[in-house]
N, C-alpha and C positions, 0 to 999 in steps of 0.2 A: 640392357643396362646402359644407361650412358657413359659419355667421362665423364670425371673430376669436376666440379664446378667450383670456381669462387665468387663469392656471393659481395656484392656492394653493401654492406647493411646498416641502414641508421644507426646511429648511436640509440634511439627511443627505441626500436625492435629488440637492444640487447635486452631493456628493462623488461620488455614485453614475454621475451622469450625466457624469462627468470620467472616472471608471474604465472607463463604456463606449465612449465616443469615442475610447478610447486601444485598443479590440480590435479584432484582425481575425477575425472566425468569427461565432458566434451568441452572442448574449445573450440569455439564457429569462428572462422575465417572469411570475411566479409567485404568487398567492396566491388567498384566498377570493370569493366573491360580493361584488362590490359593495365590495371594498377597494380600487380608484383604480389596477386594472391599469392600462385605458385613458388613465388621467391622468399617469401616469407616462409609458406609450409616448409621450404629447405630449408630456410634457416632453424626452424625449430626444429626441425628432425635430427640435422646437424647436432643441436645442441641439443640432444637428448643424448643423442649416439656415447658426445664426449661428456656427459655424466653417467653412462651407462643405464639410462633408462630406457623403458620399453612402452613403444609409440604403437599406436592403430592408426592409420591413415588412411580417409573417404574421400577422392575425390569426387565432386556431386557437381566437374563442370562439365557440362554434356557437349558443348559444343569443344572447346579447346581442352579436354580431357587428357592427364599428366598419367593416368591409371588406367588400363586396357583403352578400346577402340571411342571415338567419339559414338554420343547417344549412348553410355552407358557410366554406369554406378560404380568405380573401383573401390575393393577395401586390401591394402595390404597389411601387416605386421612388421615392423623393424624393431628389435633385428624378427627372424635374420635374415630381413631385405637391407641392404645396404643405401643411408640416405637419397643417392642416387639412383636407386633403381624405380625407376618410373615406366614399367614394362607393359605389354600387351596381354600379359596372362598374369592379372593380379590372382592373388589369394580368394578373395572372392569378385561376383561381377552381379550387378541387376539391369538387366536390359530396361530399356525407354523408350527406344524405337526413333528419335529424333534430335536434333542440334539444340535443341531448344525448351525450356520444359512449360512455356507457353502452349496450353491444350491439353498438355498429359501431368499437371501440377500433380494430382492426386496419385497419378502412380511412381511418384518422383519423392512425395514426402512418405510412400509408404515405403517405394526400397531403401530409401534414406536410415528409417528408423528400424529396416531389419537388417540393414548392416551396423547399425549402431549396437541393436541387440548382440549379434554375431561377432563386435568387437569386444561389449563386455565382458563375455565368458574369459576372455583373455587378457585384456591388458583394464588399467586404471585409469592409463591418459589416452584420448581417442582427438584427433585431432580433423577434424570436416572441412574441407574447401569447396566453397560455394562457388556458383554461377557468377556473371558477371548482368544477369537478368536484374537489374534494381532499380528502374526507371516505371514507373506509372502502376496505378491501383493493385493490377494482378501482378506486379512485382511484389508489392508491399504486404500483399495477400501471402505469397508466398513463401517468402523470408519469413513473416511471420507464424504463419505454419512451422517451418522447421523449429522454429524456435520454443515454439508452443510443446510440438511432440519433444525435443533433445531436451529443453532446458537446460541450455549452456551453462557451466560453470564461469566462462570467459567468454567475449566476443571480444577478436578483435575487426578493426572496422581500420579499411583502410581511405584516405579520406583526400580526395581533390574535387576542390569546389564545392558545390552544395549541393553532388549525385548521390548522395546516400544521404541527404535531411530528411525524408521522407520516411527513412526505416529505423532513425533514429528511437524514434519515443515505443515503439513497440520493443525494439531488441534491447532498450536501456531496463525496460519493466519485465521483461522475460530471462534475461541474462541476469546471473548473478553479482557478474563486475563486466564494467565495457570499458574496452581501452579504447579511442582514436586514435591513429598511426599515418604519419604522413606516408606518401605514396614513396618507393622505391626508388632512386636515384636512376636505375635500369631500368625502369620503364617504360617502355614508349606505345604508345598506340599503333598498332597495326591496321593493315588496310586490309578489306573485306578482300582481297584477291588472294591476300597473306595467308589471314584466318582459315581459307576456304584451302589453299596448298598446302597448310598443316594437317588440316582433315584428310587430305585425298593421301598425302602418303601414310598418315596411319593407317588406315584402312587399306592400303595399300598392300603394307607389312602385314596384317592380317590375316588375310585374306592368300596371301604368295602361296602357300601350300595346301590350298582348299580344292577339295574334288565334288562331284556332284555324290546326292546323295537323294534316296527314294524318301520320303515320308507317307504314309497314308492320311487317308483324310480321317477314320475311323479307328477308333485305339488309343488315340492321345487328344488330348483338349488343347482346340485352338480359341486362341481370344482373340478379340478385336473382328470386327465385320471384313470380309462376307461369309465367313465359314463357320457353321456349329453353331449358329445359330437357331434352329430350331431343329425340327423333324421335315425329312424332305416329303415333301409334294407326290402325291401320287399320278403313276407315268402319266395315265389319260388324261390328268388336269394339266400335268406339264406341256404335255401336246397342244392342245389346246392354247395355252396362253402362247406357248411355240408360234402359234397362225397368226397371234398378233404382233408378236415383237417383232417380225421382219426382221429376225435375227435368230442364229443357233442361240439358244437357252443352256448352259454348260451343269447348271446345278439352281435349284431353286428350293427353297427352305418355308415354312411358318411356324414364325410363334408369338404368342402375345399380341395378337390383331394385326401385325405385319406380315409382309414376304418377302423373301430377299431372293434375288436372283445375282447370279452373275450370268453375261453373259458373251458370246466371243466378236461383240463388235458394238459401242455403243447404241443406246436406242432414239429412235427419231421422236422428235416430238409428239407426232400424233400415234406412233406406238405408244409411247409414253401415258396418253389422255386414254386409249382405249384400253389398256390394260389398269390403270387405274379404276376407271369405270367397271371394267369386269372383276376386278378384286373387292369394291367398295361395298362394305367399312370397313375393309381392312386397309392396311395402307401399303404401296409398293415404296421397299427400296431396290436401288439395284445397280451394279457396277458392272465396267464392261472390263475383261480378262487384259486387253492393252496396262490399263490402270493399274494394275498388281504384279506386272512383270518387271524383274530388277528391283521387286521392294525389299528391305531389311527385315531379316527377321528372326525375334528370340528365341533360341533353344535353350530350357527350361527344366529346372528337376523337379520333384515332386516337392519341395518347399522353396519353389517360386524363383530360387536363385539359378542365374544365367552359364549355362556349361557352354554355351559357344553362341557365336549369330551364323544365321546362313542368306544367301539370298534370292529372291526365288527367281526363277530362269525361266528365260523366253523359251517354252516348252509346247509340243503338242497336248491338249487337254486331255488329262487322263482322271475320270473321275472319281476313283478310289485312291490317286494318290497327287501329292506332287514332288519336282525337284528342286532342290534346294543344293547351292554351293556353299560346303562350309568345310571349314578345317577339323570341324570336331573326328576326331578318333573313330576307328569302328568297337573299338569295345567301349568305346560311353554311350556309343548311339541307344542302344536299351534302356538310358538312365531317363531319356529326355521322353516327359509327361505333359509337357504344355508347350505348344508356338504361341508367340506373340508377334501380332502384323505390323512392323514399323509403319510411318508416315514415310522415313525416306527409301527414295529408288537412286540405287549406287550401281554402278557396274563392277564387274570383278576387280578389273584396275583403279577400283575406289574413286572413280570419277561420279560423283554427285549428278544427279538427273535432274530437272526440270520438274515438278508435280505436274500430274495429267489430271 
């Protein structure tokens, strides 16, 4: 939990934060990087607290997330979260896998709108804070998707310059009333080195009490490539493609006209042309085990929501399992039904990796 805060707040926010209190459904939170989303959702939460109203709170900013670890989906309940409490172990959580919902939009508006669902059952007013993603076509794609699926009762839109013209005419037609709100008095833009040291000590805290942990490759469904993807390859065909790759073959899968390999060192180009050629028409993917060490990844219950992230660890290849660092508990480990392969590679001290 944090401290205390006091909040700088326009005079127009008070208006705004009397128009949200007064809806029942969702109020979208909208505008640029570093324009006082988060300060606003306090202030509304505040002022729900001191009317005695009961708030759902989504935070949906993946990168500078106010609710559990970045690259994921927080939904809390206030009460009886105190407006301050903007913790690592929300109420609920949907993993994403990434800082960014550039690539994974669709699995961004679908956690989106099952944590909306998930708020319903509970509260009347559900308050959502957007990404600071508003800039070019698949921004505009985007936002408007949310908006499409919640159907806001309210947007507010917080407004410097003319970085939100663009999302205007879709959330004014989709939204039932849209406020414009000057930006925050607090506000300041921060520098990518900022942004990036706010991430690495979240994950930081995270992550402080995580131990390793076995998963099996079989028994639980893994998304996202290279795993579970198909039916594995039979040994003598694997051997075989083995002579070509000029590399240990670690696991190799088909389906659907493809093959996926991973394998324990990338593959040279003219491995690459000949095992193509000896797959053809099928088509070769393939990644090499470097690639997926220290990547992020979602631990998952059997309807989709996120019971911890782990990360997977530079490990010897063991092909019926792997390991994974995560904090989750030994008696939930049996809940979790699905991994999901983040895009990012963190190390345990939440230091951010490079893509390979």
């Amino acid at each position: 939990m944090n401290a205390p805060f006091a909040l700088d707040v326009p005079a127009v926010w008070q208006d705004a934060a009397a128009a949200a209190l007064a809806v029942q459904g969702v109020v979208l939170v909208v505008g640029g990087p570093d324009s006082g989303k988060s300060t606003l959702c306090r202030h509304l939460l505040q002022s729900a607290r001191d009317q005695g109203r009961s708030v759902a709170f989504i935070d949906a900013d993946l990168g500078q997330s106010h609710l559990g670890p970045p690259t994921t989906i927080g939904l809390n309940f206030y009460p009886p979260h105190p407006p301050d409490d903007f913790g690592l172990q929300p109420d609920r959580l949907y993993f994403i896998g990434q800082t960014s919902p550039s690539g994974r939009m669709l699995e961004t508006v679908v956690g989106l709108r099952g944590l909306v669902a998930a708020a319903r059952r509970r509260c009347r007013l559900i308050l959502v804070n957007t990404s600071g993603f508003i800039s070019g076509p698949a921004a505009v794609r985007l936002k408007t998707a949310k908006a499409e699926v919640l159907r806001p009762r309210l947007g507010l839109v917080l407004v410097r310059g003319n970085e939100t013209a663009s999302l205007l005419p879709p959330l004014t037609l989709l939204c039932q009333e849209t406020r414009l709100l000057p930006v925050s008095h607090q506000a300041r833009l921060k520098s990518w080195e900022e942004r990036r040291r706010y991430r690495e000590e979240r994950f930081a805290a995270f992550f402080a009490k995580a131990r390793p942990q076995r998963f099996p490759l079989a028994g639980r469904c893994w998304l996202d490539f290279p795993w579970a993807q198909g039916l594995e390859i039979t040994t003598a065909e694997k051997q075989e493609l083995q002579e070509l790759a000029e590399t240990v073959i670690w696991r190799a899968e088909r389906s659907g006209g493809f093959v996926y390999l991973v394998t324990a060192a990338p593959l040279p180009e003219a491995a690459q042309s000949l095992l193509a050629a000896r797959l053809s028409p099928e088509r070769l993917v393939w990644t090499a085990w470097p690639n997926l060490e220290f990547r992020l990844v979602g631990l998952l219950d059997k309807d989709m929501l996120t019971l911890s992230l782990g990360i997977l660890l530079d490990m010897a290849w063991h092909q019926e399992e792997l390991t994974l660092l995560t904090p989750l508990p030994d008696q939930k480990l049996p809940a979790v039904r699905f991994l999901r392969l983040g895009k990012l590679r963190l190390t345990p001290s939440g230091q951010e990796l490079p893509p390979l």
